[in-house]
Every structure is written in structure tokens, then in C-alpha cells.
VEXLO-350208 format. One line per 3 residues: number of its first residue (from 1); their letters; for each residue y, z, x of C-alpha. Coordinates in nm, 4 decimals, decimal comma. Each point is the difference from the previous one (the first is absolute). Last residue first. Example, Ala and Ser with C-alpha at 12.3 -4.5 7.8 and 13.67 -1.06 7.14 Angstrom:
<rs>
2) sa) -0,1060 0,7140 1,3670  -0,3440 0,0660 -0,1370
</rs>
This chain:
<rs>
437) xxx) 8,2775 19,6910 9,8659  -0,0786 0,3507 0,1375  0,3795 0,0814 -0,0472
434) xxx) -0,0155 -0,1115 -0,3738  -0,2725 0,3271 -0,0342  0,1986 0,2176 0,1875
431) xxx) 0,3225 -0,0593 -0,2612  0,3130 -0,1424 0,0901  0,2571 0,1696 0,2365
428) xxx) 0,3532 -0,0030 0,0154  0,0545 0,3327 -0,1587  -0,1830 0,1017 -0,3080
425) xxx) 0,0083 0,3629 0,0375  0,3844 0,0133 -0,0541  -0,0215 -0,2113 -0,3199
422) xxx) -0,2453 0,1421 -0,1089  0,1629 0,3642 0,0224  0,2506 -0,0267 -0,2257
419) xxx) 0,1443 -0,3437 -0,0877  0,1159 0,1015 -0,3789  0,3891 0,1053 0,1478
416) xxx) 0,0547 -0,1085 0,3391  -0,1541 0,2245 0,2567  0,1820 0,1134 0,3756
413) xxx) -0,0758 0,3523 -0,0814  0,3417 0,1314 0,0348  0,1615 -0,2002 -0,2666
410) xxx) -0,0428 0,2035 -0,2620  -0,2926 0,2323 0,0026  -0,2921 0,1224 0,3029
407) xxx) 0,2222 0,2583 0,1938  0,3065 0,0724 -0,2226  0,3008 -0,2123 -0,0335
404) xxx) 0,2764 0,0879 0,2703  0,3374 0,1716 -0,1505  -0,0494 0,2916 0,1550
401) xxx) -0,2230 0,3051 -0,0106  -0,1297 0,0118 0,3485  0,2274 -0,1910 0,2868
398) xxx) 0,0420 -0,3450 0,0390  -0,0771 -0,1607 0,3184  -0,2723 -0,2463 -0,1826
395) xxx) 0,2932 -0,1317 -0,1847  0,2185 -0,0862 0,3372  -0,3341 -0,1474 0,1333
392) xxx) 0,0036 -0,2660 -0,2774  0,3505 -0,0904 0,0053  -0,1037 -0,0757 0,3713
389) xxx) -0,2663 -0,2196 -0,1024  0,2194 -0,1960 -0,2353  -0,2408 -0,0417 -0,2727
386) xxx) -0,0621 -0,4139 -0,0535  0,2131 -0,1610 -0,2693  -0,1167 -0,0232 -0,3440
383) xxx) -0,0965 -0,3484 -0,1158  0,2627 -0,1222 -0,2543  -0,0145 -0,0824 -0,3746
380) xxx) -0,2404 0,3300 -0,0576  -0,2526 -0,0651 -0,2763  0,0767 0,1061 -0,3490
377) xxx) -0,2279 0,2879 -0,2270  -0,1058 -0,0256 -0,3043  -0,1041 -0,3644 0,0371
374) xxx) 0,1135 -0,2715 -0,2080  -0,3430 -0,2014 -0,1104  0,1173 -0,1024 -0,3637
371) xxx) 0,2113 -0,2657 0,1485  -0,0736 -0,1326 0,3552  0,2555 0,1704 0,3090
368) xxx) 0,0167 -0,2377 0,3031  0,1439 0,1897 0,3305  0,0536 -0,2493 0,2566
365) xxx) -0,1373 0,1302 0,3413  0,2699 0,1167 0,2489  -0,0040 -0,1210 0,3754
362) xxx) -0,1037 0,1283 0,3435  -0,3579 -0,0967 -0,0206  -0,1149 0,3825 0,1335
359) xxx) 0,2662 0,1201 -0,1672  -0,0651 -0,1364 -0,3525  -0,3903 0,1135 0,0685
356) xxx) 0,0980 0,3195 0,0615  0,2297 0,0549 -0,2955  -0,2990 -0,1181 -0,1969
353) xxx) -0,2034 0,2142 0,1474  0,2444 0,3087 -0,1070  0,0548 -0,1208 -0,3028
350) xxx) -0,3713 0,0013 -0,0912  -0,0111 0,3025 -0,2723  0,2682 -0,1902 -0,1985
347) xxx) -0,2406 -0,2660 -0,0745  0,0009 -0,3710 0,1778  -0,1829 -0,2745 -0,1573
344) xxx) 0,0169 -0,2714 0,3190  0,0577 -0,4059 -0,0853  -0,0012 -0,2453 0,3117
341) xxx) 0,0450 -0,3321 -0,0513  -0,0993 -0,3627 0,1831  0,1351 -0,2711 0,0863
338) xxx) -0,2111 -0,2271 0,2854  0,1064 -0,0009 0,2960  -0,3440 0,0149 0,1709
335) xxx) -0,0178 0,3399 -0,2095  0,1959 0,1184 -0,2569  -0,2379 0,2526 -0,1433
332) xxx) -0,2503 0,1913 0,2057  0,2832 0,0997 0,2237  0,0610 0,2439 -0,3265
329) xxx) -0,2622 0,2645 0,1295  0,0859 -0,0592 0,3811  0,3390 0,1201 -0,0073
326) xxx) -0,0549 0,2904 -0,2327  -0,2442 0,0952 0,2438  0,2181 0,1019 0,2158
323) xxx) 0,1865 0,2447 -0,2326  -0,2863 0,1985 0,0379  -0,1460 0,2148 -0,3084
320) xxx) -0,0317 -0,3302 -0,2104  0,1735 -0,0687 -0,3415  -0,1642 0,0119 -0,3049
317) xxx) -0,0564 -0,3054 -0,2037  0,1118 -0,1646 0,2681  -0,0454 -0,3754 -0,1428
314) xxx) -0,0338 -0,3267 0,1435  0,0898 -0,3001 -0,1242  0,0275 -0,4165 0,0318
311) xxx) -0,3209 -0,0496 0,1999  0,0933 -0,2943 0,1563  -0,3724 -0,0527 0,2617
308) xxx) -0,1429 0,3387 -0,0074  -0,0639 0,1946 0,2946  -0,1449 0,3739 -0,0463
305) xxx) -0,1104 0,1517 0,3384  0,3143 0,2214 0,1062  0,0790 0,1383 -0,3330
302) xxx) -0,3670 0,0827 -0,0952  -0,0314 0,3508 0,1148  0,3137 0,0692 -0,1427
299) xxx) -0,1679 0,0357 -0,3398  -0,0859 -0,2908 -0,2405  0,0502 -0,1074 -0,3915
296) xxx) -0,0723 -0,3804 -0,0456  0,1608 -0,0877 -0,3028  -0,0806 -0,3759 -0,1865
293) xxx) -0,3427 -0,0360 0,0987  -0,1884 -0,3233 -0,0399  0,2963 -0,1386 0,1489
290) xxx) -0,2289 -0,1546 0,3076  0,1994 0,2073 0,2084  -0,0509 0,3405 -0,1956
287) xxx) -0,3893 -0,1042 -0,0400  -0,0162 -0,0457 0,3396  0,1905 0,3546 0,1375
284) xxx) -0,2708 0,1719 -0,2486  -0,3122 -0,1772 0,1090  0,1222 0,0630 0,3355
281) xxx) 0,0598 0,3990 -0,0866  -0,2913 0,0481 -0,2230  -0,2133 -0,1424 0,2589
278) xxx) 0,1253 0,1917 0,2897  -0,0415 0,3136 -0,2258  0,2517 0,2212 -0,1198
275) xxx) 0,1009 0,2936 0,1130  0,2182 -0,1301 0,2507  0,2398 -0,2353 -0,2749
272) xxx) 0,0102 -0,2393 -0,2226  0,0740 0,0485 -0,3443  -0,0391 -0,2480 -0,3325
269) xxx) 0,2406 -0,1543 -0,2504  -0,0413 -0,2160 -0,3255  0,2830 0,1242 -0,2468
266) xxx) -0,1022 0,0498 -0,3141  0,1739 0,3691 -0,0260  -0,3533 0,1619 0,0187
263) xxx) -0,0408 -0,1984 0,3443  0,3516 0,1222 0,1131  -0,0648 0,3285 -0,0714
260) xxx) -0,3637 -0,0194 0,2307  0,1517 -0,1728 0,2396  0,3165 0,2437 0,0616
257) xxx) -0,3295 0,3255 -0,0276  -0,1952 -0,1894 0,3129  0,2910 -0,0660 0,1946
254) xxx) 0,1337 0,3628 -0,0344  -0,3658 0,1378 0,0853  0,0313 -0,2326 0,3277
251) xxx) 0,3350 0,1796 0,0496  0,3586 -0,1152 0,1123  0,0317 -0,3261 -0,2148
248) xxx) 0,1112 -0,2951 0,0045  -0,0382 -0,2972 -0,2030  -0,0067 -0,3738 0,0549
245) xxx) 0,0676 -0,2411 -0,3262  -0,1143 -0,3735 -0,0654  0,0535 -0,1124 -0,3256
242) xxx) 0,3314 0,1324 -0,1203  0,0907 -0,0539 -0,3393  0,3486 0,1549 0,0163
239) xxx) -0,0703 0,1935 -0,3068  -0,4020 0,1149 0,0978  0,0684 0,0705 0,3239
236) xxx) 0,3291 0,2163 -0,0109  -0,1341 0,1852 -0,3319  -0,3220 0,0754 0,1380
233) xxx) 0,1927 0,1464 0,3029  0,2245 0,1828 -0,1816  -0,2990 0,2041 -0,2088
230) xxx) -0,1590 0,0441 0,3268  0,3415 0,1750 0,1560  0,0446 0,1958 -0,3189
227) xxx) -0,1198 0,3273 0,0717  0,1599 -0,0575 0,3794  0,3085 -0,0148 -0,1728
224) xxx) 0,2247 -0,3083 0,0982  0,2624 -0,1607 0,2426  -0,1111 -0,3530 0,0435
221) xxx) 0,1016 -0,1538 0,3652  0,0723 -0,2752 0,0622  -0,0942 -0,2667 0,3393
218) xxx) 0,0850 -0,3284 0,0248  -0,2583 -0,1492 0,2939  0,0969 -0,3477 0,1951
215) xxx) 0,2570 0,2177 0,1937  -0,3202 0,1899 0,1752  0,0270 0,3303 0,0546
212) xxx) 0,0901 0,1803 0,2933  -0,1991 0,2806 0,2252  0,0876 -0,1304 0,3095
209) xxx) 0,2430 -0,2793 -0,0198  -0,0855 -0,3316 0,0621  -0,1868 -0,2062 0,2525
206) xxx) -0,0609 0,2238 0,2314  -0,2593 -0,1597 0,2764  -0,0566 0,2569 0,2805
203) xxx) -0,1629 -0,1225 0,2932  -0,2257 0,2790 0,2135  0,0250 0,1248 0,2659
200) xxx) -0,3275 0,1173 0,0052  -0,0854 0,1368 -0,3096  -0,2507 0,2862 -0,0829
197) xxx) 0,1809 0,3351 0,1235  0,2975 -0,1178 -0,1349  -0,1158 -0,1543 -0,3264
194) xxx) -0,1162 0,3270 -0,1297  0,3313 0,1493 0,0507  0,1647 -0,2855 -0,1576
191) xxx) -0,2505 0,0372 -0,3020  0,0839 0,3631 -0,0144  0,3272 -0,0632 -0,0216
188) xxx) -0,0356 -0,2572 -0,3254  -0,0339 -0,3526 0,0363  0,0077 -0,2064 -0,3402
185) xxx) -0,1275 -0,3183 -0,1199  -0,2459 -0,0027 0,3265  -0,1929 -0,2188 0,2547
182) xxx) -0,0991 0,2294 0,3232  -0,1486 -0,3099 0,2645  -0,1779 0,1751 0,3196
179) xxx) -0,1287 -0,2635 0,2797  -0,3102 0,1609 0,1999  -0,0635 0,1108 0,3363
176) xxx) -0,0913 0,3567 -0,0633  -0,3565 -0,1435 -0,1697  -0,0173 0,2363 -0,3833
173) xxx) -0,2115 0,3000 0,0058  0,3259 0,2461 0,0000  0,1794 -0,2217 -0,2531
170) xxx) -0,2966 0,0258 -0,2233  -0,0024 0,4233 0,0286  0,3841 -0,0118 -0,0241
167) xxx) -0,0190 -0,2212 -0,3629  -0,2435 0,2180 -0,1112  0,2066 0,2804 0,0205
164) xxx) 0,2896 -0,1302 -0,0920  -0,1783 -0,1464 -0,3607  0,1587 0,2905 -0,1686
161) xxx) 0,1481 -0,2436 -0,2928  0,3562 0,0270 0,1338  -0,0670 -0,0945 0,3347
158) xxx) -0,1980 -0,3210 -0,1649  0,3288 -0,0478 -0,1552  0,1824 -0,0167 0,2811
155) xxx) -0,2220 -0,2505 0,0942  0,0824 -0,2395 -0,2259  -0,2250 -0,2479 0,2270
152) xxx) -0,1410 0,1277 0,3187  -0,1089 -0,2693 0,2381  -0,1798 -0,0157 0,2706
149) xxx) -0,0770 -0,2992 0,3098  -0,2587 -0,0458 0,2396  -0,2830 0,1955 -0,1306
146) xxx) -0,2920 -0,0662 0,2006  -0,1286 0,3640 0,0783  0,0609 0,1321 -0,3902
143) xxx) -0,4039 0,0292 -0,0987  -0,0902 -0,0290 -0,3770  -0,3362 0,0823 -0,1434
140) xxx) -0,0751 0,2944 0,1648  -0,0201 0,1835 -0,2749  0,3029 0,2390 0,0779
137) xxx) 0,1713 -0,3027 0,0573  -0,0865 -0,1478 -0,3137  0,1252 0,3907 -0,1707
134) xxx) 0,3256 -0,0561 0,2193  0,0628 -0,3615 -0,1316  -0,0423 0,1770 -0,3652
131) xxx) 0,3035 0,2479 0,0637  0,2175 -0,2309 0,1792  0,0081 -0,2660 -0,2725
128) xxx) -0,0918 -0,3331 0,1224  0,0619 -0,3783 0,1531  -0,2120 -0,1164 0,2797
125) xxx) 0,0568 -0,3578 0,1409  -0,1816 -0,1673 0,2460  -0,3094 0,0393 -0,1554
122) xxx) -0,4471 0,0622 0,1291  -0,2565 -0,0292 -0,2423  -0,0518 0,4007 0,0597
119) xxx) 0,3424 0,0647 -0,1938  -0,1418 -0,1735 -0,2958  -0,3302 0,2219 -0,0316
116) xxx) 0,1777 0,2927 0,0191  0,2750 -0,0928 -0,3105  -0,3079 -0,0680 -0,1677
113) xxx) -0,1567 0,3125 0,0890  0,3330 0,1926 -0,1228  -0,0422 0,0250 -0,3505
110) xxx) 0,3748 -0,0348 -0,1681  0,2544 0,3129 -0,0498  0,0928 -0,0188 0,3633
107) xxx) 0,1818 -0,2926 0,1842  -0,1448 -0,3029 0,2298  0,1456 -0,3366 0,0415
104) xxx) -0,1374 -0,2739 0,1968  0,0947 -0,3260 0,1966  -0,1170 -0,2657 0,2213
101) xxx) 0,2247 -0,2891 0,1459  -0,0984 -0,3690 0,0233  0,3156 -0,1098 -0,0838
98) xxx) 0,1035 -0,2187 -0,2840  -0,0130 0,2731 -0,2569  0,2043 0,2622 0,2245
95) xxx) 0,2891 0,0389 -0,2146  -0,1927 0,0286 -0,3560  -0,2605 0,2544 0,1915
92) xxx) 0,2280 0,1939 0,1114  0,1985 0,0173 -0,2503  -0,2804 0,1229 -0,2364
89) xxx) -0,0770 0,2869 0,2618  0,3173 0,0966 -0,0169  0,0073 0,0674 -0,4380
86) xxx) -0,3828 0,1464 0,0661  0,1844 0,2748 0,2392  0,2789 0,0223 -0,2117
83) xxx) -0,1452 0,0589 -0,3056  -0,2584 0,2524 0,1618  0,2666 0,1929 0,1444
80) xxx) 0,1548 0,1047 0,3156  -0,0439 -0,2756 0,2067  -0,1368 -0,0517 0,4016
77) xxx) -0,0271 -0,3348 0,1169  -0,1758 -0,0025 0,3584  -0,0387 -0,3383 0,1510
74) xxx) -0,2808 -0,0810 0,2636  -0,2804 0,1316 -0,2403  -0,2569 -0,0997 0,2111
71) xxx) -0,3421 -0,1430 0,0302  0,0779 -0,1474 0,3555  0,1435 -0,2434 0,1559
68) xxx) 0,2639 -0,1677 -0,2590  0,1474 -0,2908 0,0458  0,3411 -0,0415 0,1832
65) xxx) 0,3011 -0,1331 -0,1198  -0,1188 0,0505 -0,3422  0,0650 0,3579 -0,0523
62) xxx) 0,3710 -0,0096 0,1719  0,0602 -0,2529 -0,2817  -0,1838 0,2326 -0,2777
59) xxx) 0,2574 0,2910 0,1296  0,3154 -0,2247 -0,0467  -0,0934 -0,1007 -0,3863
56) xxx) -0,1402 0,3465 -0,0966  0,3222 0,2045 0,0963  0,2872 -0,1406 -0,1775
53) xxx) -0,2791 -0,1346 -0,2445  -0,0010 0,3756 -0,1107  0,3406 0,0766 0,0838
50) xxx) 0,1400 -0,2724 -0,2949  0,3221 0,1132 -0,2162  -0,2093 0,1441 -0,2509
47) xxx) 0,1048 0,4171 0,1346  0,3283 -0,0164 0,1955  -0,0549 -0,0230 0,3450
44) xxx) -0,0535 0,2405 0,3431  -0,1862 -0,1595 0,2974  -0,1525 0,2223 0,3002
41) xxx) -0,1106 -0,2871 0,2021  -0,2330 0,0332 0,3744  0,0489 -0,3007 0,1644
38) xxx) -0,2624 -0,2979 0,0885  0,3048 -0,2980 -0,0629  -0,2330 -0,0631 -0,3267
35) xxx) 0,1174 0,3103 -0,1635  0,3890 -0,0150 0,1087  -0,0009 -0,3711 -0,1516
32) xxx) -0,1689 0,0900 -0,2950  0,2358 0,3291 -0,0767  0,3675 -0,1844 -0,0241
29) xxx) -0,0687 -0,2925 -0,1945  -0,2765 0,1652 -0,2099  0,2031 0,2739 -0,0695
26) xxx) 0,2886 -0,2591 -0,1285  -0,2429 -0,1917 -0,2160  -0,1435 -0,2883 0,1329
23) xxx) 0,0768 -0,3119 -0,1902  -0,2404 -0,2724 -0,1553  -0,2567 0,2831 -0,0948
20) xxx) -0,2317 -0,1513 -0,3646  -0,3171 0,1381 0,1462  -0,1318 -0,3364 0,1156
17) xxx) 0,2985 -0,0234 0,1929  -0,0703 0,3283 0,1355  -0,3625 -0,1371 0,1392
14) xxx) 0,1731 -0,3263 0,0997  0,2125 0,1692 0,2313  -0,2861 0,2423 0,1342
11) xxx) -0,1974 -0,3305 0,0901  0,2971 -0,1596 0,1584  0,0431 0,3221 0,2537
8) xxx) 0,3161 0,2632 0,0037  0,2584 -0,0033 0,1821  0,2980 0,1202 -0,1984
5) xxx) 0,1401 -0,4062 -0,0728  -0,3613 -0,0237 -0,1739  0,0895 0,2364 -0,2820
2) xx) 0,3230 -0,1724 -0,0342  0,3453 0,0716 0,0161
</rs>
């Protein structure tokens, strides 16, 4: 199959040509038909297997069979992140170089009279983070009355970053007559819920399994101490001579303190995340591409926006509070089919996320144990099975002054040993400040 077998114009042809595309990917077979028939698409696919052009390429055709009237936007792409926004943005413009189609991006963290001055020129094409397109709005400096088509990209993730709010208060402004495209790695239930009120029967593209990983990715895992997770690390890069490394971690402070070791151990690294600026963070996300920089050390707020042509590994240098995000973490290796591996330091205090994450992908990571790192304490081989709810009623039944563990100890409070009460406060949310992105 070709790209031009699915519809789509001579000039969009040569524009993936020129992008090194001879086959579309299975997304792309299935999506850019449904999106150029005029339907609404709620599409579900691994992360690096292609949504964003699965999108793009049908949407610029509708674009250019009429011009525009007005001053516009006339397509709506909404994004989580800064990355991501910018990372769109760039497709757009690669797929649409031999039409006469005008795009922008806006996002926070960057002066916004520029970002003003470009949406009064007039586009066709508006990509942006829901928090800044709200402050424009709020300016008057974007109106939504010729939108024809909107798209929310990972926007389960937007959920998860508070950006419901602002999502609601654009969809409320948006024309009713309008084609709706949700574009995801993962759809939780609140996504589905979301979509029903938004969609019109819609299409729904599947092309794998929800919440799977990709067979291109080998994935271990590294039992250790969390005293000696940096110490690993340094030992992992600097033996197996890896060049090009991507890091998680769960904090912005954690970031900042993994760079810092890693530095002092001669390893060139630096952090991106929300508290840094939009400078630091593209300068940053360059330097790592250019291989200037040999560890680039990020929080989730990154894993959706970050694409980098073969990079061989990523690292969970702690693993994330939702299993989810697992998912989307290590889809920024193996991509495009390329190989790629996944390496996570687990300690004993994150069994219980890792047993999530092993259920959530139905299959058991590798255990990998490296000498002089052996951890006091081993992982579980098997993710524990869900509490019978029943079994859990019979308990609560109990009378005074049995066998039950007391209020607040033991298995009552629903804590794994070391999470506490972070874990429990953090829940699926980032912080306000990436929500104003």
C-alpha cells in the first residue's frame, strides 16, 4: 500500500517522500481515510508508529480544497506539552511545504506578543497548549468561529495535567458543526467519557492493543537500592558506552539532583522539565540530539513531546505513579521500527508500581541483577492479583479484637512500604504550573 492508494493528493505524496515515508504505517492506513471521508476519528496506536502524520496529511487535503475566507484558524490542534506542540507544528509544516497553507504554534513559557502578532497575519493551522490559547483568547487575539476541524492529541494526558477545564471552556466557544479527531497511545475511561459527549459517531481505528508495548522495545528491569540507583546508572552508561540516554524521573528537584551526580561523575547530562525555561528546555532537547549531551534527564511532562530519530535508550530511573505512563516513557525508544530498549531501576519500595505496570502490559519484565548493586530487598516475580472484593467485605465484617490489622498499619491503609503519603497525593495530576503550559 501506498500513501497515494489512501487518497491523498500528489503534493502531499511528494511531501512524505521527501520525508523518507514509502509505506503508510498501519494507523495511517486505517485513520487517513476515515479523516478525509469528513468523520469524526477516535484512533488508539502504539506511541512512534505514526498518529501525527495520521492526522496532518488528511486534514491539510480538506485545507486545500477550498481557500481560506477569513483570518482563521480553520484547524484546531490542541497538545499537552510544549514538546509536542512545537514537535506538530514541525510536521505540519514538513507535510504541507508544497501547499500554500499557514501555520502557528503557541505555548506558555515564551513572550506572547510574538505569538499575537502571528495569529493576526491570518493561518490555517493553529497548534497549542490549552492553557496559553486561553490567555490569547482572553486577549482577544484568537477567535474560534471558523474552526472546521479539532484535534486533541494525547489527550488523556492533557486530562491528566488539569487542562479539563480549559479544554471545556474552548470546546464551548468552538462552531457546533465541526469534525472532532481524538489521536492517542492510550485511552483511559475518562477519555471514552470525554469522547462521548464530543464525537459524533465517530470511527474508531485500533490498531493494537490498548495499553501494549511495542515488540521492537526489550524491556529489563534492574532490581536495586534507591541509595544506589545513581551510582548504577553511572555504571550502566559509562561501561556500555552509551551515547545517547533518556531519563526519567518523578520530580523536577529529582531531575535537577540525577544531573547534577551525573555531571560530577563525567557524564554530560542536563534536565528538562516545567520549571525550566522554554529556552533551557529547546536548548536542552538540541544539544541531546546534536550529541552534545550524552543524558538528558526529564519528568513526565516531556514523554509525549520528545521525538528522537533511533534513540537506542531510555531510562526510568524511578518509575512513574501511573502505570500508563510507563507506556509512553519507553515509546520514546523503538520507534518507526526501529530497536530500541527499555531499562527501569526498580527499589523494593516500588513493587507495587511495578506490579501495576506488569498488569497493565500483561507480561513479566526480565529481572537483570548487576554485581556490587544487589539490593537488600528482592522484587516480587509476579504481579499480585487484584483483592477479591467480596474477600474484602468478609474482613470489614469482623468483629472488635480479631485478627484484622489495626486502623492505619499493615495492609489496611492501602500503602506499600516507603510510598507514604506522596505517593497518594500525587495522583494523576502534574503540577499547576505544567497545566498553564
Amino acid at each position: 500500500m501506498s500513501f497515494s492508494s489512501l487518497g491523498l493528493t500528489e503534493k502531499l505524496v511528494r511531501a512524505t517522500a521527501d520525508q523518507g515515508y514509502e509505506t503508510p504505517s498501519p494507523i495511517q492506513q486505517q485513520a487517513i481515510p476515515a479523516v478525509l471521508s469528513g468523520r469524526d476519528v477516535m484512533a488508539a496506536a502504539q506511541t512512534g508508529t505514526g498518529k501525527t502524520a495520521g492526522f496532518t496529511l488528511p486534514l491539510l487535503q480538506r485545507l486545500a480544497e477550498k481557500p481560506r475566507a477569513g483570518k482563521g484558524p480553520r484547524v484546531l490542534i490542541l497538545a499537552p506539552t510544549r514538546e509536542l506542540a512545537a514537535q506538530v507544528h514541525e510536521s505540519v509544516e514538513h507535510y504541507s511545504k508544497y501547499l500554500p497553507t499557514a501555520s502557528a504554534v503557541v505555548f506558555g513559557g515564551v513572550k506572547i506578543n510574538p505569538q499575537m502578532m502571528k495569529l493576526r497575519k491570518g493561518l490555517d493551522v493553529l497548534v497549542a497548549t490549552p492553557g496559553r490559547l486561553m490567555d490569547l483568547y482572553g486577549q482577544n487575539a484568537v477567535r474560534f468561529n471558523e474552526v472546521e476541524i479539532l484535534v486533541l492529541d494525547e489527550a488523556d494526558r492533557m486530562l491528566d495535567m488539569g487542562f479539563i477545564r480549559d479544554i471545556r471552556k474552548i470546546l464551548a466557544l468552538l462552531p457546533k458543526q465541526r469534525q472532532n479527531l481524538l489521536f492517542s497511545a492510550t485511552f483511559s475511561g475518562e477519555i471514552r467519557k470525554l469522547a462521548e459527549g464530543l464525537l459524533n459517531n465517530p470511527v474508531q481505528v485500533e490498531v493494537a492493543t490498548r495499553n501494549t508495548t511495542a515488540e521492537t522495545i526489550k524491556q529489563t528491569v534492574y532490581p536495586v537500592d534507591q541509595s544506589q540507583k545513581s551510582a548504577l546508572l553511572s555504571k550502566l552508561v559509562q561501561q556500555n558506552d552509551w551515547q545517547q540516554v533518556l531519563v526519567f524521573t518523578r520530580t523536577k528537584h529529582g531531575a535537577n539532583r540525577l544531573t547534577q551526580k551525573l555531571e560530577r561523575d563525567g557524564i554530560t547530562a542536563a534536565a528538562i522539565h516545567g520549571n525550566k525555561s522554554q529556552g533551557a528546555r529547546t536548548r536542552a532537547l538540541s544539544n541531546f540530539k546534536l550529541g552534545e549531551v550524552r543524558v538528558l534527564v526529564a519528568t513526565d511532562i516531556a514523554a509525549r513531546g520528545l521525538d528522537i530519530k533511533q534513540l537506542p535508550q531510555v531510562v526510568n530511573f524511578e518509575l512513574p505513579n501511573v502505570p500508563e505512563d510507563y507506556v509512553h516513557r519507553i515509546g520514546r525508544t523503538g520507534r518507526a521500527g526501529e530497536q530500541g530498549h527499555a531499562l527501569s531501576l526498580v527499589s523494593a519500595d516500588e513493587g507495587r508500581m511495578l506490579a501495576g505496570i506488569e498488569r497493565l502490559i500483561k507480561k513479566q519484565l526480565p529481572r537483570k541483577t548487576v554485581e556490587g548493586f544487589e539490593p537488600s530487598n528482592n522484587l516480587p516475580l509476579k504481579p499480585k492479583a487484584k483483592a477479591d472484593p467480596s474477600r474484602a467485605r468478609n474482613r470489614s465484617r469482623r468483629p472488635a479484637g480479631g485478627t484484622s490489622a489495626a486502623p492505619g498499619r499493615g495492609r489496611g491503609n492501602g500503602r506499600g512500604q516507603g510510598q507514604g503519603r506522596n505517593q497518594g497525593q500525587s495522583g494523576r495530576r502534574s503540577s499547576p504550573q505544567s497545566a498553564r503550559d
